[in-house]
N, C-alpha and C positions, 0 to 999 in steps of 0.2 A: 509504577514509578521505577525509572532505570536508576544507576548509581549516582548518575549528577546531578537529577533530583533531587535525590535523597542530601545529596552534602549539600545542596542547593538550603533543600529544608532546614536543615540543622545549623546552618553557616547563619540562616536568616533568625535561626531564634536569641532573645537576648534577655537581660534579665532589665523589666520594666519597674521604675518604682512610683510612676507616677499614675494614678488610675482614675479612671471618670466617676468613679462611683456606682454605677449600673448593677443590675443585680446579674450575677450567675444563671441561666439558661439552667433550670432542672434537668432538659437534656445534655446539654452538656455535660453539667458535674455527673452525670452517668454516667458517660461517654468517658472520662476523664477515670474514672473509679474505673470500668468495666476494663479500659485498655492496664491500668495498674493490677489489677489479679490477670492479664497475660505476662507480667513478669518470673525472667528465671528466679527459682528460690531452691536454697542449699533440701535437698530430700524433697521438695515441692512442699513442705510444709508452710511455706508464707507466712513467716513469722516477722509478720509487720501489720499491725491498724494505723489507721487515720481517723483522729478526731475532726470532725470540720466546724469553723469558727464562724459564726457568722454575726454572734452576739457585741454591740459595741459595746458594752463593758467589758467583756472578758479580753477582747482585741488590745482597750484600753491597758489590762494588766497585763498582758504577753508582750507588749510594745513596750512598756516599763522593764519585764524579765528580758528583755533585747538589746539590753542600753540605750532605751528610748529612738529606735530604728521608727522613724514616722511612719517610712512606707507601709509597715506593718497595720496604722489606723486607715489607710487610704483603700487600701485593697477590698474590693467587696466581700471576699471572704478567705480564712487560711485553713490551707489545709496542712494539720499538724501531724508528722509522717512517725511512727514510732515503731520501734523493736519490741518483737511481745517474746522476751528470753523465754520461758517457759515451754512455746511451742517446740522451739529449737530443739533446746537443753535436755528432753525429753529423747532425743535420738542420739544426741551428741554431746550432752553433758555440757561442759565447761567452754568446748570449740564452740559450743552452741551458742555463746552470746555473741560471738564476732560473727557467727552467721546470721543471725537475727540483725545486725547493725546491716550490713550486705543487704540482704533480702528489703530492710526499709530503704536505703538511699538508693536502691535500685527499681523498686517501685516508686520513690519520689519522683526518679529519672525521667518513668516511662509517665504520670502525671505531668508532668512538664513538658515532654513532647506531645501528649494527645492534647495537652490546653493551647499549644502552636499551632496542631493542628486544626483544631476550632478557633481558631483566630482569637484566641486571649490570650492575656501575658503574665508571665510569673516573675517571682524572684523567691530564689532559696536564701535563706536563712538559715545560718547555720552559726550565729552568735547569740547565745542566750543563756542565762542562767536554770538549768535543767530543772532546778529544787522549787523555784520559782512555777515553772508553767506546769511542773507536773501537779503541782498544788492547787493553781488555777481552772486547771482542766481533770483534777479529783481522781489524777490516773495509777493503776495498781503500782503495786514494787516491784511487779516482775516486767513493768513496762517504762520503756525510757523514748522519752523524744529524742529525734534524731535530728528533723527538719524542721522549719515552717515554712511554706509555701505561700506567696502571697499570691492570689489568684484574682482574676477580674479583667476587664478590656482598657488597657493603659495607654500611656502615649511614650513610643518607644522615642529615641534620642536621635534613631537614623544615620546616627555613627555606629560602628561597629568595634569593639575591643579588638586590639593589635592583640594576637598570638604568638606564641614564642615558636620558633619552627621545630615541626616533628622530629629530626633528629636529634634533638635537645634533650627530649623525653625516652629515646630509647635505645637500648644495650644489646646487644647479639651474645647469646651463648653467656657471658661474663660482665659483668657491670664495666 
């Protein structure tokens, strides 16, 4: 893939909420996991799990801890992205939870590019009441969700989100 490709790729991914219902391809969700442990992580510790959702009841309570986000019930399954501070904190003490936060949304990231790649659509979530889903999904104290990732074969809008232009975003040497 040369570089236009590649912006080719990323320009074409979008965040889908409306989904057919279909199940997740076992290779795929492999395929999706397998490219997330090639992600950078602070020491290469990879202090980030992923729960995966695929129960409708529990769907049911994470979409309630979402502010009743539907698309969250539609999606065939979520993949909930989390910081495991302990692995971190363990090399880096206290820096360590903001690397573990890092390490999950940057393995969410690369999730969401290998599910474009296999032609399925996501949408990150990233409004939720934490106390909530970590209760739902029975997860330790030294682990916090980060994302959820609604995953499954949707039907994109075929418009694309307006971006605001690169130089907007960026400062040379001094802000």
């Amino acid at each position: 893939m040369d570089s236009s490709e590649f912006f080719d790729f990323l320009v074409s991914r979008c965040s889908v909420r409306e989904f057919d219902g279909r199940e997740v391809p076992d290779a795929d969700l492999s395929y999706i996991l397998d490219c997330a442990s090639t992600a950078p992580s602070a020491g290469n510790l990879e202090a980030w799990d992923v729960v995966i959702v695929d129960g409708q009841e529990e769907r049911d309570h994470i979409a309630d801890a979402a502010y009743g986000q539907e698309h969250i019930n539609r999606a065939s399954l979520l993949l909930v992205v989390c910081a495991n501070y302990v692995r971190s904190m363990s090399r880096y003490g206290d820096r360590g939870i903001l690397f573990a936060i890092q390490d999950a949304t940057i393995a969410c990231t690369f999730m969401m590019l290998a599910a474009h790649a296999r032609r399925l659509h996501t949408c990150w979530v990233g409004a939720f009441q934490e106390e909530e889903v970590r209760e739902v999904l029975d997860l330790p104290a030294h682990v916090r969700p980060v994302a959820i990732l609604c995953l499954g074969k949707g039907f994109p809008s075929g418009s694309y989100t307006e971006r605001m232009p690169v130089v907007e975003h960026v400062h040379h040497q001094l802000w």
